[in-house]
VEXSEDREN-944760 format. One record per residue: residue number from 1; residue in three letters; x, y, z of N, C-alpha, C, O in turn. Coordinates in steps of 0.001 Angstrom, whole numbers, plus 500000, padded with zeros to 6 digits. Layout:
! VEXSEDREN-944760
[r NUM, 'ALA', [X, Y, Z], [X, Y, Z], [X, Y, Z], [X, Y, Z]]
...
END
This chain:
! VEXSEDREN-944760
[r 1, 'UNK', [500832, 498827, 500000], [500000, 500000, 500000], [500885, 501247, 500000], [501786, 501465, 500810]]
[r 2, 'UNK', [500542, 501978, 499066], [501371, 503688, 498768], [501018, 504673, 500397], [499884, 504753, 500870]]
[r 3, 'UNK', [501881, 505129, 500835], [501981, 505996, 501803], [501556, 507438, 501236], [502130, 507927, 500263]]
[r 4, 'UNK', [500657, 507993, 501818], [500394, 509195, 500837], [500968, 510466, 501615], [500731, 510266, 502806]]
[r 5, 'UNK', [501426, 511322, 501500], [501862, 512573, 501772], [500780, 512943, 502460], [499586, 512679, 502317]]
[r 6, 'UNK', [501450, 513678, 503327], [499906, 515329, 504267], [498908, 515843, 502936], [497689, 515708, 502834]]
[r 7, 'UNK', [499938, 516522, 501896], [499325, 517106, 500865], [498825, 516228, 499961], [498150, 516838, 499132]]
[r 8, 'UNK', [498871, 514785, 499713], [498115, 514574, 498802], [496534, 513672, 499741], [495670, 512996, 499182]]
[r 9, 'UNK', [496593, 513863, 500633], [495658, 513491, 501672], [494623, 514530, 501192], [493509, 514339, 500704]]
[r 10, 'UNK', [495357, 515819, 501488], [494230, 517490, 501469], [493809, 517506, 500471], [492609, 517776, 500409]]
[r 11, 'UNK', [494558, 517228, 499162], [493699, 516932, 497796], [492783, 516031, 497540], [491835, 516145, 496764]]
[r 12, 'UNK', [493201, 514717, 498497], [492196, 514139, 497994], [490532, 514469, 498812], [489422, 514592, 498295]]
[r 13, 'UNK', [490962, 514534, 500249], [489823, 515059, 500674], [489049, 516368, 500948], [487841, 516553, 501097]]
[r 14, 'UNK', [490065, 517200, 500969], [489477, 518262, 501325], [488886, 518654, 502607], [488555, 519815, 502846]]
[r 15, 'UNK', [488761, 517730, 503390], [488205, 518006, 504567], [488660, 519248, 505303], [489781, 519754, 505262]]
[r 16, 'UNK', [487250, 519786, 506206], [487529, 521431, 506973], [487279, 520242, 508669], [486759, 519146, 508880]]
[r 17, 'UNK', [488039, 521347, 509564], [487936, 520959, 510663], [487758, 522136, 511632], [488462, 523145, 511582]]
[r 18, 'UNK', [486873, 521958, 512425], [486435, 522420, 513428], [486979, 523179, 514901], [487203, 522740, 516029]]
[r 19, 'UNK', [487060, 524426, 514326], [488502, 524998, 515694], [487556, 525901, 516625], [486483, 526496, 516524]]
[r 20, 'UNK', [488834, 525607, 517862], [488020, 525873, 519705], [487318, 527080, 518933], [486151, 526761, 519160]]
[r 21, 'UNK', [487241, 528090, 518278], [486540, 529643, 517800], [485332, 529111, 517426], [484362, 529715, 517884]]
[r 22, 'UNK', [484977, 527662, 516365], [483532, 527765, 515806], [484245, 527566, 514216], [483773, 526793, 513382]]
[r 23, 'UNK', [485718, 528595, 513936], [485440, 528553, 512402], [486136, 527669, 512084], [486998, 527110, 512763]]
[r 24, 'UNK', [485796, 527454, 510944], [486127, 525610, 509954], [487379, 526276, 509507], [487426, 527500, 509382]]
[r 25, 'UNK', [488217, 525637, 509306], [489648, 525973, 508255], [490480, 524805, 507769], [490956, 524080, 508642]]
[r 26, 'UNK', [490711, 524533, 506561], [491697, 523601, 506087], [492401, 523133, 506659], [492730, 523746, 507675]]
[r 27, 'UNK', [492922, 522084, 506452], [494048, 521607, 507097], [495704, 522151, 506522], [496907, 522035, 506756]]
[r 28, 'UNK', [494859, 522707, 505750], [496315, 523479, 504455], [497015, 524917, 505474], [498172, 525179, 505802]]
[r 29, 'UNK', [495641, 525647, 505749], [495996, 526556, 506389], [496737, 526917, 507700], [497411, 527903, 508001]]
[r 30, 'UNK', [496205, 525182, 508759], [496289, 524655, 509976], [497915, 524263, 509740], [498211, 525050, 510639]]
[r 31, 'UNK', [498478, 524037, 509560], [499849, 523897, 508741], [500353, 524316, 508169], [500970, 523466, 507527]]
[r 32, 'UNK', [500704, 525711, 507724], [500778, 526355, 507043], [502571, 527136, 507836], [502684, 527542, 508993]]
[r 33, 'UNK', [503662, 527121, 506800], [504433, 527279, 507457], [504908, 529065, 507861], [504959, 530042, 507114]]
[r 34, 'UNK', [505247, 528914, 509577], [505019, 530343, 510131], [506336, 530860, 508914], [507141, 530186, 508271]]
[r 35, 'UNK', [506092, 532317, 508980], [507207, 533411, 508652], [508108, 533715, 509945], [507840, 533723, 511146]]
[r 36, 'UNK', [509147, 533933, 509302], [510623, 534448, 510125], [509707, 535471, 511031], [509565, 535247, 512234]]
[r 37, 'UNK', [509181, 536443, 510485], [509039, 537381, 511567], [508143, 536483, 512553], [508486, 536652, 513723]]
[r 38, 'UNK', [506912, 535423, 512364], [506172, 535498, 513274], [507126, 534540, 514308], [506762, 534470, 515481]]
[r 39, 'UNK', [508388, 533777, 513866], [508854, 533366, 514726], [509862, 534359, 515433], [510111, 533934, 516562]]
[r 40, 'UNK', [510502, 535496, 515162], [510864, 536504, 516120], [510138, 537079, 517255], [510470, 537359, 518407]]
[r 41, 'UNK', [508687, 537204, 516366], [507834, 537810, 517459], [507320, 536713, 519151], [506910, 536990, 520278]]
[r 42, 'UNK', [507646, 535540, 518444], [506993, 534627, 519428], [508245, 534240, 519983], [508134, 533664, 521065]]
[r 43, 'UNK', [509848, 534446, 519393], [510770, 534131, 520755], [510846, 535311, 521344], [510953, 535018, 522535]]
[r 44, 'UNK', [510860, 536604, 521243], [510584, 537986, 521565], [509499, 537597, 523293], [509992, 537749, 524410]]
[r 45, 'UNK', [508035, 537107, 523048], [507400, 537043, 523559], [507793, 536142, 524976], [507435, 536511, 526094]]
[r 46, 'UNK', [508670, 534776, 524698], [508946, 534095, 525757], [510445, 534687, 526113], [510764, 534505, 527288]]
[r 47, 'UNK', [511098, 535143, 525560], [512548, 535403, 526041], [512720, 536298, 526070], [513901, 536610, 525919]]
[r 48, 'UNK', [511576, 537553, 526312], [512494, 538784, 526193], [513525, 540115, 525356], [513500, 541342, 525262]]
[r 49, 'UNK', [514363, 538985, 524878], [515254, 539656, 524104], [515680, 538729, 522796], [515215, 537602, 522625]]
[r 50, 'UNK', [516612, 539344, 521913], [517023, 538530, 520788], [518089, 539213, 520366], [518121, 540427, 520569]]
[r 51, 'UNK', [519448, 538381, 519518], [520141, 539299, 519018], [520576, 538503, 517814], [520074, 537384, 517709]]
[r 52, 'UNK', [521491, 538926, 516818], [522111, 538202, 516125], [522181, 536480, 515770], [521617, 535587, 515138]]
[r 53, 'UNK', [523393, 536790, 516749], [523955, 535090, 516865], [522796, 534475, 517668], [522810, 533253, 517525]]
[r 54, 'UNK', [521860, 534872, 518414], [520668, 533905, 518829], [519741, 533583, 517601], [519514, 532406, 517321]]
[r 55, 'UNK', [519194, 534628, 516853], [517865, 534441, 515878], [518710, 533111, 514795], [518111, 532177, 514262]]
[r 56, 'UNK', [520353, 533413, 514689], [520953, 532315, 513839], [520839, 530909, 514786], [520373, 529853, 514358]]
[r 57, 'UNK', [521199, 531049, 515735], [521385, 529262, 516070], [519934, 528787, 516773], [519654, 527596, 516905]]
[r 58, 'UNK', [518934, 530017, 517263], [517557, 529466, 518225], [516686, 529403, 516863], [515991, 528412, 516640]]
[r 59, 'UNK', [516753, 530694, 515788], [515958, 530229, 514997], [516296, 529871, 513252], [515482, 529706, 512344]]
[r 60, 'UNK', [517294, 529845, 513225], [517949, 529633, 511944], [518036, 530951, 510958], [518315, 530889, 509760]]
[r 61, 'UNK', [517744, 532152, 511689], [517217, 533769, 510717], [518210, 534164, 510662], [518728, 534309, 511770]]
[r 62, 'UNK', [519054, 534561, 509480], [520432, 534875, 509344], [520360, 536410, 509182], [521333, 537114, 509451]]
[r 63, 'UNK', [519153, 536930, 508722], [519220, 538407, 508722], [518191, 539091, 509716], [517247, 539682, 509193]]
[r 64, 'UNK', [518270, 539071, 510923], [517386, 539851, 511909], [517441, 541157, 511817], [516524, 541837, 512276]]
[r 65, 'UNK', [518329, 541621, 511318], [518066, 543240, 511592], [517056, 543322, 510055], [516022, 543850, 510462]]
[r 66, 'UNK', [516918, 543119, 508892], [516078, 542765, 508166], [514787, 542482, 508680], [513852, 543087, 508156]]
[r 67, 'UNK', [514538, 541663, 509626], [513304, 541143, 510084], [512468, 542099, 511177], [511247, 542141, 511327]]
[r 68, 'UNK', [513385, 542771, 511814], [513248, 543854, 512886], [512743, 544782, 512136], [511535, 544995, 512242]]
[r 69, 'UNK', [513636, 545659, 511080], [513170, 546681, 509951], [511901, 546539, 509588], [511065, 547383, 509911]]
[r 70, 'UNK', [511582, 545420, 508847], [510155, 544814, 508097], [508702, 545309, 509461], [507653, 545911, 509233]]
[r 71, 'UNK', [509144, 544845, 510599], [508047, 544660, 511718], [507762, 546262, 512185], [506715, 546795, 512552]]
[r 72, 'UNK', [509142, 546815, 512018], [508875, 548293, 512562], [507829, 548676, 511364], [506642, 548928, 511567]]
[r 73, 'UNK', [508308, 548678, 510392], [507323, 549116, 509105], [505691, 548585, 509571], [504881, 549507, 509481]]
[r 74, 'UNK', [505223, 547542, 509947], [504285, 547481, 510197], [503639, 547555, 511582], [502629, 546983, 511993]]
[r 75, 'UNK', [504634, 548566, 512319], [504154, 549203, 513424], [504212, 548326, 514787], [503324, 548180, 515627]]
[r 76, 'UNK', [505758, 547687, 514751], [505741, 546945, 516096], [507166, 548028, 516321], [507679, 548679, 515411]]
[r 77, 'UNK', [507545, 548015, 517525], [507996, 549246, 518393], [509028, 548501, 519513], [508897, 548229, 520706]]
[r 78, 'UNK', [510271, 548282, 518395], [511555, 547570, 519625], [512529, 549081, 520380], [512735, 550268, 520125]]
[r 79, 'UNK', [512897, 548014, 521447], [513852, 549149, 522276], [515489, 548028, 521846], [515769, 546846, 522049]]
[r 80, 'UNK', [516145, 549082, 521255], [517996, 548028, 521113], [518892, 549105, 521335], [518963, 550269, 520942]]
[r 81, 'UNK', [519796, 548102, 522353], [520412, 548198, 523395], [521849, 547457, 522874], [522132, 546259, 522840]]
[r 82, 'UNK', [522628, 548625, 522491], [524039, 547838, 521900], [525355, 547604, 522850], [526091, 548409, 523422]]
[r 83, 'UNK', [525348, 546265, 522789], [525952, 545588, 524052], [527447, 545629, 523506], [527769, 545012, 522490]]
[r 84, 'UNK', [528521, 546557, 524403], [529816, 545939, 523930], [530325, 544617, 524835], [529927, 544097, 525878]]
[r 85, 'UNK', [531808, 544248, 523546], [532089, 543224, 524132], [533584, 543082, 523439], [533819, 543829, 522488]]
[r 86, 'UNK', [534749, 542023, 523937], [535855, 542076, 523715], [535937, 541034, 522685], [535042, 540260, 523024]]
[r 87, 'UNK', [536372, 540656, 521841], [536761, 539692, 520936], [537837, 538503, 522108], [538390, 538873, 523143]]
[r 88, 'UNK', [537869, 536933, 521465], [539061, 536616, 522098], [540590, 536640, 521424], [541580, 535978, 521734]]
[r 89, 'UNK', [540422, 537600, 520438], [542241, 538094, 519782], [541760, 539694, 520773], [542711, 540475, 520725]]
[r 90, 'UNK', [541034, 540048, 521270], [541186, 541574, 522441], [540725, 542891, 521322], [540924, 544106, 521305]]
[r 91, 'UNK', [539937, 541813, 520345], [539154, 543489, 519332], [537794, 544259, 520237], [537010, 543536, 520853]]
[r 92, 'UNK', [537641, 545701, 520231], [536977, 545911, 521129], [535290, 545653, 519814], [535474, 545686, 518597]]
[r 93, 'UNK', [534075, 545464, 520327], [533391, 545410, 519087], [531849, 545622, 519835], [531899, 545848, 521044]]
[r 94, 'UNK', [530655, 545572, 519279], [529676, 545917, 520195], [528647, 544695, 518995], [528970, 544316, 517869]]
[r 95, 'UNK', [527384, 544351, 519804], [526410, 544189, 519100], [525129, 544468, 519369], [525009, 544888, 520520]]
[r 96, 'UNK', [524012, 544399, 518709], [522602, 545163, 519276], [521723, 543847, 519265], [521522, 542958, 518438]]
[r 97, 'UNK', [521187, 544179, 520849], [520071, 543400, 521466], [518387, 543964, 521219], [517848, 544994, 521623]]
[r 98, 'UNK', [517914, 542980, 520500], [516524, 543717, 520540], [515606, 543469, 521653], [515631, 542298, 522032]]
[r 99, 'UNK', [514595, 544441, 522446], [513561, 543964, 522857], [511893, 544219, 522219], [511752, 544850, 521171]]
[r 100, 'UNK', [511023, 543814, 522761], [509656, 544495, 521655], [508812, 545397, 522924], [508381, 544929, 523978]]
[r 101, 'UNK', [508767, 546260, 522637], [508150, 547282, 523626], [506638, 547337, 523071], [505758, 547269, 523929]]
[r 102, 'UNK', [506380, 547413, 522182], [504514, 547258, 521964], [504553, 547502, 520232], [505491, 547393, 519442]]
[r 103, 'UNK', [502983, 547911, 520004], [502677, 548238, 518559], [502237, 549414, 518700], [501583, 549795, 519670]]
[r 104, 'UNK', [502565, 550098, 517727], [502433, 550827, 517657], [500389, 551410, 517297], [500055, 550240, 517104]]
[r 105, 'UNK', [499252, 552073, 517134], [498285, 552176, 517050], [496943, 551752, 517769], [495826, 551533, 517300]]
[r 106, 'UNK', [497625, 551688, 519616], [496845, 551171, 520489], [496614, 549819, 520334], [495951, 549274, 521216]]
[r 107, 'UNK', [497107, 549007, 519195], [497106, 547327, 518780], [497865, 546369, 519795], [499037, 546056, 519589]]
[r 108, 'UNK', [497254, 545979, 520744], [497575, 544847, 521067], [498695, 544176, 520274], [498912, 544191, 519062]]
[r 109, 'UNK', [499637, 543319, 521722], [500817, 542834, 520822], [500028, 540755, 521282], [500587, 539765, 520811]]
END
């Protein structure tokens, strides 16, 4: 017997399922893979802070200050806080820590 994929399951049936709200939604949608930003925003939410070398190894996002830029544009509102620090050859060098302070337009974060 052929093993069928998630997606060729959804084609064949189509089935909607029933969420805690009342509304029906695909299973396409229910799975649907998050964006970089919404995973900044949600380690943001449990940790506080984020920087660089974290968004690379916690979330694989090689360009955060990119992702930070994009979110300000749509009205989320970080405070960064540029942390120095020494190299181990003794270079002096700094990097920036983000936090998320709110949204901007009375919007709930």
């Amino acid at each position: 017997m052929k093993k069928s994929t998630m997606y060729e399951i959804l084609d064949d049936c189509e089935k909607t399922l029933v969420c805690d709200s009342g509304q029906l939604k695909t299973l396409e949608k229910i799975i649907r893979k998050r964006t970089q930003k919404e995973e900044v925003l949600d380690y943001l939410r449990i940790h506080k802070t984020i920087d660089r070398a974290l968004a690379w190894s916690e979330l694989g996002i090689a360009e955060l200050p990119a992702r930070i830029c994009e979110l300000e544009k749509e009205g989320y509102i970080f405070n960064k806080k540029r942390i120095p620090f020494t190299s181990r050859l003794g270079k002096k060098s700094s990097f920036i820590a983000y936090s998320l302070v709110g949204k901007s337009e009375g919007l709930a974060i």
